[in-house]
C-alpha positions as CSV (number, residue, x, y, z in Angstrom):
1,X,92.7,191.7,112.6
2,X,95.0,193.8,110.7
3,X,98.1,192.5,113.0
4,X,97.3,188.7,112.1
5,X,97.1,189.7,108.5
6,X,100.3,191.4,108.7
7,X,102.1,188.1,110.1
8,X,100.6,186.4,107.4
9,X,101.7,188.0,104.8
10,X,105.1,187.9,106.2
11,X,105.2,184.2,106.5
12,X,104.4,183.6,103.0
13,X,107.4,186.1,101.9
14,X,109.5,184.2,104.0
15,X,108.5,181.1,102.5
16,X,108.7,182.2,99.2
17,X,112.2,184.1,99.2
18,X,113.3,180.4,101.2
19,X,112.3,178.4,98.1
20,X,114.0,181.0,95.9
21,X,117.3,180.6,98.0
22,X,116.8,176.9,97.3
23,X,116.3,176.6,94.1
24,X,119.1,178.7,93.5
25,X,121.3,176.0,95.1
26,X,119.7,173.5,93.3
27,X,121.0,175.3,90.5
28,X,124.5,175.9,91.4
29,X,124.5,171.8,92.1
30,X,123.0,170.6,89.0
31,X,126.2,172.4,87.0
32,X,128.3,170.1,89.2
33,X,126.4,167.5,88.3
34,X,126.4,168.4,84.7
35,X,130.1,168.2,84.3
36,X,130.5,164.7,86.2
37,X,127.7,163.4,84.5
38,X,129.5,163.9,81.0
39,X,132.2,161.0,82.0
40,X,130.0,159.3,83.6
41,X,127.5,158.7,81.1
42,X,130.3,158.2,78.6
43,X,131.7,155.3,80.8
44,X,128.4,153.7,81.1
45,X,127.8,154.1,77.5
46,X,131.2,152.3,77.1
47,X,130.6,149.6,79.8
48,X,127.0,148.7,78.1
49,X,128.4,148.3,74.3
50,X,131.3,145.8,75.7
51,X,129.6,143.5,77.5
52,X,126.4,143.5,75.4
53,X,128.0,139.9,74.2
54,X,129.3,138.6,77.1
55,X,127.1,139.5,80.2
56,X,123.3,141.1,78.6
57,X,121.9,142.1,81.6
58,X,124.8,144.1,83.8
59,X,125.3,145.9,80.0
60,X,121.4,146.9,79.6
61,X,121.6,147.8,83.7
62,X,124.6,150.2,82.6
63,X,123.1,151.6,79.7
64,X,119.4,152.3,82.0
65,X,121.8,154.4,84.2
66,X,123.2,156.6,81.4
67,X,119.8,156.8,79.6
68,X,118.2,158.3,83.2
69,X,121.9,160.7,83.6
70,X,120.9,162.0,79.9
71,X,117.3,162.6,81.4
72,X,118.5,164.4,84.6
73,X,121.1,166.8,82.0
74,X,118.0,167.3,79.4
75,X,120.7,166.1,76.7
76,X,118.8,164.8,73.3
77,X,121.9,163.7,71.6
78,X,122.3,161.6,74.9
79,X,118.8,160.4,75.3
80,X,119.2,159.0,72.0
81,X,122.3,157.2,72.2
82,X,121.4,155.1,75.1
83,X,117.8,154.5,73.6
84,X,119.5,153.0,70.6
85,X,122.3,151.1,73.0
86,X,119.2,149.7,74.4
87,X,117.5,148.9,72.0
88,X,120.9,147.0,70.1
89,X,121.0,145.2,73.5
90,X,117.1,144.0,73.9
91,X,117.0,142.9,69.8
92,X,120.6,140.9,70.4
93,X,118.3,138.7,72.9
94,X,116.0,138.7,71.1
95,X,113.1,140.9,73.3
96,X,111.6,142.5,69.6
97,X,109.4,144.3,71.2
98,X,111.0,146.5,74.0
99,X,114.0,146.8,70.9
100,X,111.8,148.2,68.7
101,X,110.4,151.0,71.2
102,X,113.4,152.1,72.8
103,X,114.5,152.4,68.9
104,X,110.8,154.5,67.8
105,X,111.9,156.6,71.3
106,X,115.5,156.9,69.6
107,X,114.0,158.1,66.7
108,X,111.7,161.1,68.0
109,X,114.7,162.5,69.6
110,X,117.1,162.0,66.3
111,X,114.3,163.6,64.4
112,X,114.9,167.0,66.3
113,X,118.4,166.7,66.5
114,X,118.3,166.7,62.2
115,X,119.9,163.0,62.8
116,X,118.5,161.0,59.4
117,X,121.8,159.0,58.8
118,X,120.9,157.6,62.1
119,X,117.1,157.5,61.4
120,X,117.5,155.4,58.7
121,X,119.7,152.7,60.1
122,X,117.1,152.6,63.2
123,X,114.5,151.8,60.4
124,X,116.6,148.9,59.1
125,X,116.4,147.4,61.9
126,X,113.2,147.4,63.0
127,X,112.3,146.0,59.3
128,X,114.8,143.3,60.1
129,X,113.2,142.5,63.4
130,X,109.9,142.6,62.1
131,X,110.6,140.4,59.3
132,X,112.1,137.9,61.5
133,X,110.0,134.4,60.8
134,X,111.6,133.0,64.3
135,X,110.0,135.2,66.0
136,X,106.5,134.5,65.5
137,X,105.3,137.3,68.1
138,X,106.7,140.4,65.9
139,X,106.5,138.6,62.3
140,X,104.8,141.2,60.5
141,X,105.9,141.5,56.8
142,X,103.7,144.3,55.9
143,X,105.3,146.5,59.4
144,X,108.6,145.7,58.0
145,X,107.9,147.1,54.7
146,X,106.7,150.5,55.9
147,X,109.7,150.6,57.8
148,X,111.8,150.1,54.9
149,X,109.6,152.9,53.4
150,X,110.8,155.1,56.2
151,X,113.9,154.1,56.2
152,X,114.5,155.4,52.0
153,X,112.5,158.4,53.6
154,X,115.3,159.5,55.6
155,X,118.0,157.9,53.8
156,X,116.8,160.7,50.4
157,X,116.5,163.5,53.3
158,X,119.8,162.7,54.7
159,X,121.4,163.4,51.1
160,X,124.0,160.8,51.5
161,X,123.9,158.8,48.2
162,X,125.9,155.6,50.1
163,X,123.2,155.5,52.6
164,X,120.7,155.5,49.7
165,X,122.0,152.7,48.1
166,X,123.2,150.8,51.7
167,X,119.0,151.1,52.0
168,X,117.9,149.6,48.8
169,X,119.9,146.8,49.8
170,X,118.1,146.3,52.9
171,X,115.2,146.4,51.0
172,X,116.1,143.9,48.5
173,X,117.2,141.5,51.5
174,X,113.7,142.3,52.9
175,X,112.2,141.1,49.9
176,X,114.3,138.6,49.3
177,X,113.9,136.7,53.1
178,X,109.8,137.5,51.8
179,X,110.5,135.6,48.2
180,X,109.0,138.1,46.6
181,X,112.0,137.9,43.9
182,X,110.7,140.5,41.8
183,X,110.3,143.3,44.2
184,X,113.8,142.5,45.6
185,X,115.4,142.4,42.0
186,X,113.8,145.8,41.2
187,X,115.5,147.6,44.6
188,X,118.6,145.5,43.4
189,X,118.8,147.2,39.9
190,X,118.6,150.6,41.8
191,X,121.5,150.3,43.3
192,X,123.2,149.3,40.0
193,X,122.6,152.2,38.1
194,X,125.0,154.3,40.4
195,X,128.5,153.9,39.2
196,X,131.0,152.4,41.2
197,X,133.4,154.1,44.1
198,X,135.4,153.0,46.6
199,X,132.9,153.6,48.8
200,X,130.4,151.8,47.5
201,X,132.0,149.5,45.9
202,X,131.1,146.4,48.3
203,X,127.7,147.2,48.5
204,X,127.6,147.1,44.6
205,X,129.0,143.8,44.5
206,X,127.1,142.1,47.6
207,X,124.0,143.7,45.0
208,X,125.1,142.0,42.1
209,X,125.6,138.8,44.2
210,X,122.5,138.6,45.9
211,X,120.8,139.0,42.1
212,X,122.8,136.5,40.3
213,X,121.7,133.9,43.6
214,X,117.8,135.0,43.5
215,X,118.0,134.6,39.6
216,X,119.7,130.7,40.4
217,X,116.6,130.3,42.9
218,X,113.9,130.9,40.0
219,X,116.8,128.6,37.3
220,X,117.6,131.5,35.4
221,X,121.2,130.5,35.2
222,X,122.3,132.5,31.8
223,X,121.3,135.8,33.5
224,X,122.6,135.1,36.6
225,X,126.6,134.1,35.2
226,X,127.4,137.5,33.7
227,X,126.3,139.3,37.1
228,X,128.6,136.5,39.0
229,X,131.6,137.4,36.7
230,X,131.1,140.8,37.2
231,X,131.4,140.8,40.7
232,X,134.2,138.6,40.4
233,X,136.1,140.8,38.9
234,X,135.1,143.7,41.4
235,X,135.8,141.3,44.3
236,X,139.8,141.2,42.8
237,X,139.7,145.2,42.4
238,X,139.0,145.6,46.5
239,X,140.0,142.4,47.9
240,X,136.4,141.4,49.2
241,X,137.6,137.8,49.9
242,X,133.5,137.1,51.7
243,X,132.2,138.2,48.0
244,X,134.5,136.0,46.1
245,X,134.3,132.9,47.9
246,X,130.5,133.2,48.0
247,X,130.3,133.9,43.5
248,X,133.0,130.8,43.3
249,X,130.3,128.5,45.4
250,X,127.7,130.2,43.3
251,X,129.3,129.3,39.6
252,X,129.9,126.2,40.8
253,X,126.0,125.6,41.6
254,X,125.1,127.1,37.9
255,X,127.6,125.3,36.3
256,X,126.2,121.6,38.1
257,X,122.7,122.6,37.0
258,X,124.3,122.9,33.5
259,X,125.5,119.8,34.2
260,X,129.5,121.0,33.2
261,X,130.6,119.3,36.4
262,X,134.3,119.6,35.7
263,X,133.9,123.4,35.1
264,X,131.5,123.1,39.0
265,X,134.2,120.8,40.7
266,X,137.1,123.4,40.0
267,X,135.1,126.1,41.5
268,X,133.6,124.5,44.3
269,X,137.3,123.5,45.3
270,X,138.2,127.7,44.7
271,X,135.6,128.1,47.1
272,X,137.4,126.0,49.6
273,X,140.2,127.0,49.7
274,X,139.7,130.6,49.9
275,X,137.5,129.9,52.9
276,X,139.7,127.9,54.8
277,X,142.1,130.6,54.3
278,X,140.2,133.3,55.7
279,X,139.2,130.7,58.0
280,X,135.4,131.0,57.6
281,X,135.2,127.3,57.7
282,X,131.0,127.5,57.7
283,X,131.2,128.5,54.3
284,X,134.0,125.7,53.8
285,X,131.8,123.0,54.7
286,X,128.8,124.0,52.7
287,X,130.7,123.8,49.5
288,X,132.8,120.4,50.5
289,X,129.1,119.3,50.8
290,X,127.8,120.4,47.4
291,X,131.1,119.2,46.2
292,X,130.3,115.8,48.2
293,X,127.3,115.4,46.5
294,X,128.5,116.4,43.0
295,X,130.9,113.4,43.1
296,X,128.1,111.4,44.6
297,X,126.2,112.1,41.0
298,X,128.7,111.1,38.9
299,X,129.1,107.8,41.2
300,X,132.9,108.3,42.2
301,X,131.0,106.9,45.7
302,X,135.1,106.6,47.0
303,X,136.1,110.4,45.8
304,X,132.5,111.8,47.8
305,X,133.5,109.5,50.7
306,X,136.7,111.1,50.9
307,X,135.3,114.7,50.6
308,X,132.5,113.9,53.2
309,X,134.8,111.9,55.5
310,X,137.1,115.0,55.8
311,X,134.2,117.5,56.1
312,X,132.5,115.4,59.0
313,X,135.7,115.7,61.4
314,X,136.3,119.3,60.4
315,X,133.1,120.3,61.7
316,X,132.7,117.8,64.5
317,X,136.4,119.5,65.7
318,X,134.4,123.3,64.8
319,X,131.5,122.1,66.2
320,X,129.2,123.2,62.8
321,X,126.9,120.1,64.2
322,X,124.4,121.1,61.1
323,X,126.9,119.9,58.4
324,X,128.6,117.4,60.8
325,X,125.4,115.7,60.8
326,X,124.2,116.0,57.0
327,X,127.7,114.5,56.1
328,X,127.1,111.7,57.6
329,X,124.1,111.0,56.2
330,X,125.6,111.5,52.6
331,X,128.3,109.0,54.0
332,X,125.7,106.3,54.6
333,X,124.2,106.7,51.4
334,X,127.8,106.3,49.8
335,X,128.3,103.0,51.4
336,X,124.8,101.7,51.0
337,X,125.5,102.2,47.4
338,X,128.5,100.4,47.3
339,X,126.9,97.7,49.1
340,X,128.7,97.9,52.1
341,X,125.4,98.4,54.7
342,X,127.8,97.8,57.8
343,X,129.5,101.0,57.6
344,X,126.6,102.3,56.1
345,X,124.2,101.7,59.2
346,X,127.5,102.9,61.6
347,X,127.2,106.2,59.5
348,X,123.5,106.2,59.6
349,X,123.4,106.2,63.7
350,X,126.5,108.6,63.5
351,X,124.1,111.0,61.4
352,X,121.0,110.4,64.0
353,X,123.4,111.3,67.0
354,X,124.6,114.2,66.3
355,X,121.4,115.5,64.3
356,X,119.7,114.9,67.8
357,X,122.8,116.9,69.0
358,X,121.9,120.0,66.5
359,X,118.6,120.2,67.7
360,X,119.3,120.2,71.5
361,X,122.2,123.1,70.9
362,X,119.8,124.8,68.6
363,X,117.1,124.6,71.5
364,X,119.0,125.3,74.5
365,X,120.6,128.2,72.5
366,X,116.6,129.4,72.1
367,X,116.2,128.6,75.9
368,X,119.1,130.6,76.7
369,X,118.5,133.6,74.4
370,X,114.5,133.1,75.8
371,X,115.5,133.3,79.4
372,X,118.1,136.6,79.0
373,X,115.3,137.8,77.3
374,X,112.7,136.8,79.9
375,X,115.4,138.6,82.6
376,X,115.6,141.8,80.6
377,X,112.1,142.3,80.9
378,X,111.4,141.4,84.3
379,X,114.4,144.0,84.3
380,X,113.2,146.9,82.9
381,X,109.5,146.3,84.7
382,X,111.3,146.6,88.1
383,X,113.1,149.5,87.0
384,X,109.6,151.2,85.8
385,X,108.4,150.3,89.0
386,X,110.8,152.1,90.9
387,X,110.9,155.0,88.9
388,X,107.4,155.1,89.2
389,X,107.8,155.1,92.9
390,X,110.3,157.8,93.1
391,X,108.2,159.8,90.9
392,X,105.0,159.1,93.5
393,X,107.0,160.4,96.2
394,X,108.6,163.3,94.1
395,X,104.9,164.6,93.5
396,X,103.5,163.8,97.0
397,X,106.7,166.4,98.2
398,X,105.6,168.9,95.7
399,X,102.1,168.7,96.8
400,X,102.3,169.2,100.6
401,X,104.4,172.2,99.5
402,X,101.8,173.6,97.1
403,X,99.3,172.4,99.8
404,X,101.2,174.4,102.7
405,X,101.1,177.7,99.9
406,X,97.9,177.5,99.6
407,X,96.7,177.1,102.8
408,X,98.8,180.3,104.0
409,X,97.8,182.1,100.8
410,X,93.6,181.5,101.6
411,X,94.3,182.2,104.9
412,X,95.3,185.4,104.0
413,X,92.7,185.8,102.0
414,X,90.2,185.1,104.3
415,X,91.3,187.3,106.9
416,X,91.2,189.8,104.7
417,X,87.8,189.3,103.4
418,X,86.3,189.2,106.7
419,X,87.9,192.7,107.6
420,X,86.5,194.0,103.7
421,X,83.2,192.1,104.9
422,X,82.8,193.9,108.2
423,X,83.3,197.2,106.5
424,X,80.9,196.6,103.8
425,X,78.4,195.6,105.9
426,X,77.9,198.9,107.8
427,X,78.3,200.6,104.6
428,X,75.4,198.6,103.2
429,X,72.8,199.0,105.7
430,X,73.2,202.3,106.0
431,X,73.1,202.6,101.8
432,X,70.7,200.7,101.9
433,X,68.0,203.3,103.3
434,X,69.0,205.7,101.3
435,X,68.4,203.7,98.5
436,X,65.4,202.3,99.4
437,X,64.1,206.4,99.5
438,X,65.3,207.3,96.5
439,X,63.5,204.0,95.1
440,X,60.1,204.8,96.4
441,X,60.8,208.2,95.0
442,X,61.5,207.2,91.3
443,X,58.9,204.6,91.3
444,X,56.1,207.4,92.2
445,X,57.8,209.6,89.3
446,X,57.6,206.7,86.9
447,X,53.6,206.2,88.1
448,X,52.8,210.1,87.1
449,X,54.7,209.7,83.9
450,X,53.3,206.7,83.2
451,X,49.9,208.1,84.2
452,X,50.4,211.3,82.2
453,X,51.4,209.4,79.1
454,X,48.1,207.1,79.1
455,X,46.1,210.1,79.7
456,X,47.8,212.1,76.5
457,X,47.0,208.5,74.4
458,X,43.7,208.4,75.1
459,X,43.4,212.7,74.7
460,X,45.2,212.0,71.1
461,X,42.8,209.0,70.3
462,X,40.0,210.9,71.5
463,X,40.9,213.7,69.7
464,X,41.4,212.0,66.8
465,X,38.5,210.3,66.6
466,X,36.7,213.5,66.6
467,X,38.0,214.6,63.5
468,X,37.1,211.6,62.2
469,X,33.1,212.3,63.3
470,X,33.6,215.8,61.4
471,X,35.1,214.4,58.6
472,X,31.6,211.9,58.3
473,X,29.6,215.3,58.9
474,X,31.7,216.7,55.7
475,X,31.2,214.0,53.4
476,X,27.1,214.2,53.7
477,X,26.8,217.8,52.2
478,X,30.0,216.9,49.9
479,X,27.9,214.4,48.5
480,X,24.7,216.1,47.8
481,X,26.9,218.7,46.1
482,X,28.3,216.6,43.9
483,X,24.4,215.3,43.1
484,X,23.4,218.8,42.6
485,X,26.5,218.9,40.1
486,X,25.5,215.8,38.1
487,X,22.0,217.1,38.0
488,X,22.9,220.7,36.9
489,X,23.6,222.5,33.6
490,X,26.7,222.3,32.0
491,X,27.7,225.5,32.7
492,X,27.3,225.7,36.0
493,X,29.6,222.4,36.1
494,X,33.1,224.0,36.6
495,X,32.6,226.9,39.2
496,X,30.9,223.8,41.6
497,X,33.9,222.0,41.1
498,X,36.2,224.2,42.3
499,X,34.5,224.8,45.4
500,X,34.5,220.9,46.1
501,X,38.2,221.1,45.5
502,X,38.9,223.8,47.3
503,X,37.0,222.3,50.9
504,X,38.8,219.3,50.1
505,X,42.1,220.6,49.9
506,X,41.0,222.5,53.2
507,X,40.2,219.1,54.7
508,X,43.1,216.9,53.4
509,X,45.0,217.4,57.3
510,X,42.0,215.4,58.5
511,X,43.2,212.3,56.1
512,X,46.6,212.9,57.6
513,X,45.6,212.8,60.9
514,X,43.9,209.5,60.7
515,X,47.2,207.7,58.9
516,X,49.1,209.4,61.3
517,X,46.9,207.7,64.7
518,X,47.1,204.5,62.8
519,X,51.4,205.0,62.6
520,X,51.3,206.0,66.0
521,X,49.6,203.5,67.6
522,X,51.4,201.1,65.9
523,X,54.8,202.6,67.1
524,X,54.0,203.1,70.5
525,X,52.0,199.7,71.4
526,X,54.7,197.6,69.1
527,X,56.1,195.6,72.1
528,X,52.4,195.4,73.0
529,X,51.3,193.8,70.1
530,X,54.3,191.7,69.8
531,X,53.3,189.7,73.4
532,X,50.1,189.3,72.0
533,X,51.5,187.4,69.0
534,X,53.6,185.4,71.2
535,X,50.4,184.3,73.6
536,X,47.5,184.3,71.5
537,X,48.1,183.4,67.8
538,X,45.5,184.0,64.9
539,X,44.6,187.6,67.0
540,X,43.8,190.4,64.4
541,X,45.1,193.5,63.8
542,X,41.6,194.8,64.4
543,X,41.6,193.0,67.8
544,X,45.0,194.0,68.4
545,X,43.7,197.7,68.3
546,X,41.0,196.7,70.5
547,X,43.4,195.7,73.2
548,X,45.2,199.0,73.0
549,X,42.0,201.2,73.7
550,X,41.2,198.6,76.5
551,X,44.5,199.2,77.8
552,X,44.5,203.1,77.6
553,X,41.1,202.7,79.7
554,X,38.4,203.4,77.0
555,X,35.0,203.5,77.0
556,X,33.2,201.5,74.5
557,X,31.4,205.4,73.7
558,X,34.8,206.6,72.7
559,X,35.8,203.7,71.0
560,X,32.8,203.6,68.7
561,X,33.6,207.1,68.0
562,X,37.2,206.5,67.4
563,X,36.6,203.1,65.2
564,X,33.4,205.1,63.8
565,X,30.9,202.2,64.6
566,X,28.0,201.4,66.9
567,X,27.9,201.2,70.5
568,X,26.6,197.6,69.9
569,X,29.3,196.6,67.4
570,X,31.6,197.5,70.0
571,X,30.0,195.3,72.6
572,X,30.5,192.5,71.0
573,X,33.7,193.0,69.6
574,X,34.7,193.1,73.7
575,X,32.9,190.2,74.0
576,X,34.4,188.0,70.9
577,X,38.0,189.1,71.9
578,X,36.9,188.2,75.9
579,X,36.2,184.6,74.8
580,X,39.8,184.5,72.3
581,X,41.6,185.4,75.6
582,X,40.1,182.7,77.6
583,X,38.8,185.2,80.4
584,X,36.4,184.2,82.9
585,X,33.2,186.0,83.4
586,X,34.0,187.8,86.9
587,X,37.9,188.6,85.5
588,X,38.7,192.3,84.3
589,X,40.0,192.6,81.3
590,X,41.8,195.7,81.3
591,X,44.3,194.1,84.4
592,X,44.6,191.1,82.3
593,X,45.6,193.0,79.3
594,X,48.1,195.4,81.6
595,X,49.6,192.6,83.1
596,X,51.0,191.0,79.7
């Protein structure tokens, strides 16, 4: 037995000093690993964020790859930037849903890395996606708001004031895209109490910009002109040409509502021009169209022909098919009012082609963006799936190796316990006799004690009790002295006295004695009487008494001497505490009491 134990044991070193070995190359690999891993995941990281426009799904399937090479190197800072790459790549296609948790898993990690310029940007987004009204699924304004709330949050801990005021402008644009005009005015002004740097200089004037247009929406147009000049003239200071061309189209609305339409036409045509020349002909065409229609009103039908005629082949060429398609209904309208209906009703089908053209670009881009999205998903569930796989079979490894362990490690143990078992055994039985001696040996001692104890109760009782009958035999001539005394003469009074006295000082031991039985028993027999109080409730303490002189195998004799009444009295106090314990007739009492 003790051989197969030995080559037991020895196995399970070997195995263990084998998976040491092991693990130690595992080691020396995963360095190797570390350092190609570090271009690698840079290149993937690279490869993601260039063809996130062009080709959505081989950039999310090179991103996946650096995300699980940041996983394998333990790298946070890694983890995080291919969770956010992700995540920019998923909300581009519009998949809201998986954007915003790879961007809440971005976030975790940026928390411990002490990241909160980050943080707060993540938040923007997420606000921005949840605020999203064409995307019914994740429209949640009240999610978007608390993410704003986060966003501040981070943007106060990070201590950057241009982040600060870059977030109150997300949150004014939040508010604004809500209508909620108020709120969005409010985060608005905050911005505008910090002065002016080059640094934050655009965000300043795309503040005052987006005020003086929300106070144009509710047609408060003498509040809104100073905050358009001002920007103006910030616009000239740091050549933001997006700003300035956006305030011209915007004095031009405020000044057609005031109805100074020369003061509107000369900045609608600024507009123009400055757009065309930085070649943002969207915003080109919207303001030839207001100016369109502000010729239109003061019924120069020929001038807004013009205007409309040049704006509907600029953005048929650009293909803006939106504007393209509202010129030409303006057109129609210009000739219908001039009576020509021919060219009016040429215009008129003009305008219903290509509106029907906007909407079937506008839904097969929505198709498009749907069905990338739809890919991307199906994507990353067969991605989960394998990973899930190779983690099944990563743990079924692990467990037929702990499985293997154990087995060798209770075989072990069993051998051994059934050497230590064979051992014990013989060393049990033959304890066991000796024991079993020495047992019957205490167990006799204990009897005599325990016989020699009762026998001393019942001597003290007894004794006690006769001290008790002498004390009754005292009292009787005591009290026929004291009868002589009140029948005496005066002066024989006081020497009487002092002889009582005297034998009752003699005799106050007996008095003692008695308080002392009563303490005694009470101390001796306490467990005694406490089982009685458990099994029969509403038993006295006289009773109780009883049950210790029954117990201590007394007579009803010495009881009535102890308890100083009748033989009779004692009789049928047995027989009154027989029927409160329930005892049959032929049943003895003293077992029954022992036995409690």
């Amino acid at each position: 037995m003790r051989t197969i134990t030995k080559i037991l044991l020895c196995a399970f070193c070997m195995l263990f000093i084998n998976n040491i070995y092991t693990q130690n190359e595992n080691n020396d690999c995963d360095i190797n690993k570390i350092i190609t891993h570090e271009n690698r995941f840079e290149r993937l990281i690279y490869l993601a964020n260039t063809y996130s426009e062009k080709n959505s799904e081989f950039a999310f399937n090179s991103a996946y790859k650096a995300q699980k090479i940041a996983h394998k190197t333990n790298n946070l800072r890694q983890i995080a930037t291919s969770n956010i790459v992700i995540g920019d790549i998923l909300q581009k296609n519009s998949s809201y849903d998986y954007a915003i948790s790879y961007y809440e898993k971005a976030i975790e990690q940026l928390i411990m890395l002490k990241e909160y310029d980050t943080i707060y940007k993540m938040y923007i987004k997420i606000a921005d996606m949840y605020n999203d009204e064409n995307q019914i699924k994740n429209y949640d304004k009240e999610l978007s708001i608390e993410s704003m709330k986060q966003a501040i949050i981070f943007a106060n801990k990070s201590n950057n004031q241009e982040g600060l005021i870059e977030t109150y402008l997300a949150f004014g644009d939040i508010y604004y895209k809500q209508r909620k005009f108020e709120n969005a005015i409010i985060y608005y002004d905050n911005i505008l109490k910090y002065g002016t740097n080059h640094k934050n200089i655009n965000i300043f004037i795309e503040a005052l910009t987006k005020k003086a247009e929300m106070l144009i929406n509710i047609k408060k147009y003498d509040m809104a002109m100073p905050l358009i000049d001002s920007s103006l003239s910030l616009c000239a200071s740091s050549n933001n040409m997006k700003m300035k061309m956006n305030n011209y189209g915007l004095k031009a609305i405020v000044y057609d509502s005031l109805n100074n339409f020369e003061a509107a036409r000369d900045n609608y045509i600024k507009a123009i021009k400055l757009a065309y020349s930085e070649c943002d002909y969207e915003t080109c065409g919207k303001n030839m169209y207001n100016l369109g229609k502000l010729k239109m009103r003061l019924e120069t039908n020929e001038s807004a022909i013009n205007v409309f005629k040049i704006l509907s082949d600029s953005t048929d060429a650009f293909k803006m098919f939106e504007i393209c398609y509202h010129a030409y209904f303006q057109l129609s309208k210009c000739y219908a009012n001039m009576n020509k209906y021919e060219e009016a009703y040429n215009y008129f089908n003009k305008y219903d082609m290509f509106c029907d053209s906007a909407t079937n670009i506008e839904n097969k881009r929505k198709i498009e963006q749907l069905h990338i999205g739809n890919k991307l998903t199906l994507n990353i569930e067969e991605l989960k799936k394998v990973e899930q796989e190779e983690s099944n079979k990563e743990l079924l490894r692990l467990n037929w190796i702990i499985s293997i362990i154990m087995i060798v490690i209770l075989s072990s143990v069993l051998v051994v316990f059934i050497i230590l078992f064979s051992r014990n055994k013989l060393l049990y039985h033959k304890n066991k006799e000796k024991s079993y001696e020495q047992q019957l040996k205490i167990d006799e001692m204990e009897n005599d004690l325990m016989e020699i104890q009762l026998k001393n109760s019942k001597e003290s009782l007894i004794n006690m009790a006769l001290h008790l009958k002498s004390y009754i035999e005292y009292i009787d001539p005591l009290k026929k002295e004291v009868k002589e005394i009140i029948d005496s003469p005066d002066d024989e009074i006081k020497g009487k006295v002092k002889n009582i006295y005297a034998n009752m000082q003699n005799n106050i031991s007996l008095f003692n004695n008695i308080e002392s039985l009563n303490k005694q028993i009470n101390e001796i027999y306490k467990d005694f009487f406490d089982r009685l109080d458990q099994k029969f409730q509403g038993i006295t303490k006289s009773e109780k008494r009883l049950c210790v002189m029954l117990y201590l195998n007394m007579s009803s004799k010495e009881i009535s001497i102890i308890t100083n009444t009748t033989l009779r009295s004692v009789e049928t106090s047995r027989y009154r505490l027989r029927k409160k314990l329930n005892l049959l007739r032929d049943e003895d009492m003293v077992n029954f009491l022992r036995n409690i």
